[in-house]
BATOR-741486 format. One record per residue (C-alpha): residue in three letters; x, y, z. Coordinates in steps of 0.5 Angstrom, whole numbers. Example, Ala and Ser with C-alpha at 12.3 -4.5 7.8 and 13.67 -1.06 7.14 Angstrom:
<sites>
<aa = ala | X = 25 | Y = -9 | Z = 16>
<aa = ser | X = 27 | Y = -2 | Z = 14>
</sites>
This chain:
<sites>
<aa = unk | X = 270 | Y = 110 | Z = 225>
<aa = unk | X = 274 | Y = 105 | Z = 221>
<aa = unk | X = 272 | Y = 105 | Z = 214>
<aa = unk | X = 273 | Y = 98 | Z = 210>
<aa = unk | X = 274 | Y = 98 | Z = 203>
<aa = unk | X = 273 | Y = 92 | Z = 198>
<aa = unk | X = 278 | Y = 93 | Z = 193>
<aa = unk | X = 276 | Y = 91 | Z = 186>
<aa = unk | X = 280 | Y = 91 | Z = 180>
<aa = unk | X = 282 | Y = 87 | Z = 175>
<aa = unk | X = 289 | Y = 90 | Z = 174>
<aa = unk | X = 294 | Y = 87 | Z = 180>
<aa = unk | X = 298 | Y = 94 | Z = 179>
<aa = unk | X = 291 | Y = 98 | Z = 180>
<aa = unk | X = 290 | Y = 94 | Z = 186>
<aa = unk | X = 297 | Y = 94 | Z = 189>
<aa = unk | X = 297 | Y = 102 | Z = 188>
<aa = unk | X = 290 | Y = 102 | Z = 192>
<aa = unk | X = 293 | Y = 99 | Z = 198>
<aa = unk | X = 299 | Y = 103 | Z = 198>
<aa = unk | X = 295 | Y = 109 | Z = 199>
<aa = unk | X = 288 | Y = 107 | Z = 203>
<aa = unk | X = 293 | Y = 103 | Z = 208>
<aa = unk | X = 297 | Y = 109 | Z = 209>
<aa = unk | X = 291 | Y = 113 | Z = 210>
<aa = unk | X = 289 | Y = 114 | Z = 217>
<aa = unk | X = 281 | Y = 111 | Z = 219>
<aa = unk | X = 281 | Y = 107 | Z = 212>
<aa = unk | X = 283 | Y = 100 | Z = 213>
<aa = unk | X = 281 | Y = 94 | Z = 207>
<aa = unk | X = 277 | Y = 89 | Z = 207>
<aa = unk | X = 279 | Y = 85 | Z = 202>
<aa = unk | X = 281 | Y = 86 | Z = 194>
<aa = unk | X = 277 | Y = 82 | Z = 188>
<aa = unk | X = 280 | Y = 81 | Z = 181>
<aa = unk | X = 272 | Y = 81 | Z = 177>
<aa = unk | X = 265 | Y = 82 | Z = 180>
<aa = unk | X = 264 | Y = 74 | Z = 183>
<aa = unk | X = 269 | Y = 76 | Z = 187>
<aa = unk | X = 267 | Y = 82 | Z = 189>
<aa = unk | X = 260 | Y = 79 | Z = 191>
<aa = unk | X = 263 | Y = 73 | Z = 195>
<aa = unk | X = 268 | Y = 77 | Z = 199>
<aa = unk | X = 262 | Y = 83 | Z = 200>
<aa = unk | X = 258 | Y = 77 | Z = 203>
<aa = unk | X = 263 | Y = 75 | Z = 207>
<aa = unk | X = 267 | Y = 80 | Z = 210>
<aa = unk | X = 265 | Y = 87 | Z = 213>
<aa = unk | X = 265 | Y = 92 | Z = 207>
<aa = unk | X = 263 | Y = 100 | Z = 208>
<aa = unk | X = 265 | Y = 101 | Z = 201>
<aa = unk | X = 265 | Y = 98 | Z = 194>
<aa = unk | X = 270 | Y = 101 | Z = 190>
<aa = unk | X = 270 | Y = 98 | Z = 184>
<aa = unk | X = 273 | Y = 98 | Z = 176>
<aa = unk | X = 267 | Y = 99 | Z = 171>
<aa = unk | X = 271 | Y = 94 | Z = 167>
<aa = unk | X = 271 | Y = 88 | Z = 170>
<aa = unk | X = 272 | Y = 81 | Z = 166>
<aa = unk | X = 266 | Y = 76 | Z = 167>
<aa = unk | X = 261 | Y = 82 | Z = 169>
<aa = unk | X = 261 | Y = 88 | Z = 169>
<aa = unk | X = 262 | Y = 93 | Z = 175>
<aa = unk | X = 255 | Y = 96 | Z = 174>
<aa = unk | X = 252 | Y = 90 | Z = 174>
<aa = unk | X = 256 | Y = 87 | Z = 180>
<aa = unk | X = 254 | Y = 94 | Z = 183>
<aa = unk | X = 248 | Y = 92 | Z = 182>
<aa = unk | X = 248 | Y = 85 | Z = 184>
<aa = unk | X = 251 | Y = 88 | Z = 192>
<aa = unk | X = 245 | Y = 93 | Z = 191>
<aa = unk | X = 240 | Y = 87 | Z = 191>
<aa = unk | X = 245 | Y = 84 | Z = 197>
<aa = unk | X = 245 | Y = 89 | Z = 201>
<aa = unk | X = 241 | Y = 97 | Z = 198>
<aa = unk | X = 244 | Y = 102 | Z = 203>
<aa = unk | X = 251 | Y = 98 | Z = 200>
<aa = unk | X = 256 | Y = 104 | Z = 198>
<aa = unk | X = 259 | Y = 103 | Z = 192>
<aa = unk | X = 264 | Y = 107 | Z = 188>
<aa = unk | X = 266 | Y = 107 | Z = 181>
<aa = unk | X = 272 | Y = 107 | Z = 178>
<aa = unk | X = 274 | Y = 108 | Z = 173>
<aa = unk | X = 279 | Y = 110 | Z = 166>
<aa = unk | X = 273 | Y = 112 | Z = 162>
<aa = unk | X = 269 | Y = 119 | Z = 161>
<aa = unk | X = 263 | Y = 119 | Z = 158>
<aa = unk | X = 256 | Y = 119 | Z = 160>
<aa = unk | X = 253 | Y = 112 | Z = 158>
<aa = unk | X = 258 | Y = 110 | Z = 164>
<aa = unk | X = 256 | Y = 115 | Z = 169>
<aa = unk | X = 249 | Y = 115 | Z = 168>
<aa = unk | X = 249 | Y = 107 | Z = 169>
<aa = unk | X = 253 | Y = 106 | Z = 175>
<aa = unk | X = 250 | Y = 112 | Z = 178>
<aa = unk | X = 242 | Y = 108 | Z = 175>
<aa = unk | X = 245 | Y = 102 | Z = 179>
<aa = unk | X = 246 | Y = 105 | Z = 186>
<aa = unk | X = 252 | Y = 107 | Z = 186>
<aa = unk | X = 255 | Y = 113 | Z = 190>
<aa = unk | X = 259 | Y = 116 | Z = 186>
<aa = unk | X = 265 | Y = 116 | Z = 179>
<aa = unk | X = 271 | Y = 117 | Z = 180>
<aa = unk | X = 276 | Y = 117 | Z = 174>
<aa = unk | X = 283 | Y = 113 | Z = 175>
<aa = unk | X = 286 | Y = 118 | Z = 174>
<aa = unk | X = 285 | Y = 122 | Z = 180>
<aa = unk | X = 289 | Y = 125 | Z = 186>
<aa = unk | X = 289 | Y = 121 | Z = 192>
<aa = unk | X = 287 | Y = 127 | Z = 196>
<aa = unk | X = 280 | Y = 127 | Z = 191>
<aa = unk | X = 280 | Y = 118 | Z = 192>
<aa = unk | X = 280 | Y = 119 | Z = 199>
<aa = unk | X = 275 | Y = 125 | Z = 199>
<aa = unk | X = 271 | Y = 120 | Z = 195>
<aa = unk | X = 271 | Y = 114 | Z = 200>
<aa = unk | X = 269 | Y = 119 | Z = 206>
<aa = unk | X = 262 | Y = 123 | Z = 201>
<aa = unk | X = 261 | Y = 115 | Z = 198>
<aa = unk | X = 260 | Y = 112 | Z = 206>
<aa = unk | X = 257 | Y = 119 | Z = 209>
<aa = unk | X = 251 | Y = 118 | Z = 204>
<aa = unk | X = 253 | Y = 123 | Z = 198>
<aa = unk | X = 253 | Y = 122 | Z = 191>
<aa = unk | X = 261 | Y = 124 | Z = 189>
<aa = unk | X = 262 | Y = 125 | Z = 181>
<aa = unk | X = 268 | Y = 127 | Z = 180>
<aa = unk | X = 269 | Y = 134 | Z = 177>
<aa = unk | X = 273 | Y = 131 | Z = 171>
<aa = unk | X = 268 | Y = 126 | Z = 170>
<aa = unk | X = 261 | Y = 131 | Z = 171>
<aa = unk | X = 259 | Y = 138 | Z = 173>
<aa = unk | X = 252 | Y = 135 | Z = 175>
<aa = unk | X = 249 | Y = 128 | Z = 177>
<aa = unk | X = 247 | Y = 125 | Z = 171>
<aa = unk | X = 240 | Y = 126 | Z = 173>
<aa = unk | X = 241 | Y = 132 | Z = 171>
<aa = unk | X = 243 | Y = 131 | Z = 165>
<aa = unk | X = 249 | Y = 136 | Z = 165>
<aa = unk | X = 256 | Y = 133 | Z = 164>
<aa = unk | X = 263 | Y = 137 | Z = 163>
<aa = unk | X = 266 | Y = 138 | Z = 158>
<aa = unk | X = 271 | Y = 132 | Z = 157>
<aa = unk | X = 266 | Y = 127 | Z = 158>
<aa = unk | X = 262 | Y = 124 | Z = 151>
</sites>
């Protein structure tokens, strides 16, 4: 299975680091990149998406808003946070608006990839730096505030 990644991220670098990475990596391929949650929206409408991964900091709506306007869209949308940020509000929210997992920007590739795979198999992915439990659960690793 080729699994279709819609990139979104308002930093070029980030974007183009992406790339690198999932188009190196087999059974991975993107379906697109987006600079802002519009974006993301109209490429998600048009073209075929298996996952969403996305900055929880985007510059006209938010990722946990645009996370939530694909969830409207589409509820079995897979959506991975993305994130340079630690702390529980963000984690919580975006996991509340049906997002598959957090991971931090910071991140090895190994962990980012193993994030896509868990996101798309239906699991919910945090990040060992990002939260011990899922927020749910309300215990977070220390590290996160």
């Amino acid at each position: 299975m080729n699994i279709r990644v819609l990139v979104v991220d308002d930093d070029l670098f980030v974007r183009q680091s992406l790339q690198k990475i999932l188009s190196g990596t087999p059974g991975i391929s993107t379906a697109g990149f987006a600079e802002n949650g519009t974006q993301a929206l109209e490429i998600f409408t048009s073209e075929a998406v298996d996952l969403v991964l996305m900055d929880v900091q985007l510059p006209d709506m938010d990722g946990v808003s645009t996370a939530a306007e694909i969830h409207a869209l589409e509820p079995e949308a897979r959506v991975l946070m993305f994130s340079s940020r630690c702390d529980q509000n963000s984690l919580r929210k975006a996991i509340g608006a049906g997002a598959s997992g957090y991971l931090l920007k910071d991140a090895e590739p190994g962990t980012l990839i193993s994030a896509i795979h868990a996101a798309v198999s239906g699991g919910l992915f945090t990040d060992s730096v990002a939260a011990s439990k899922t927020p749910s659960q309300g215990a977070l690793q220390e590290g996160c505030e």
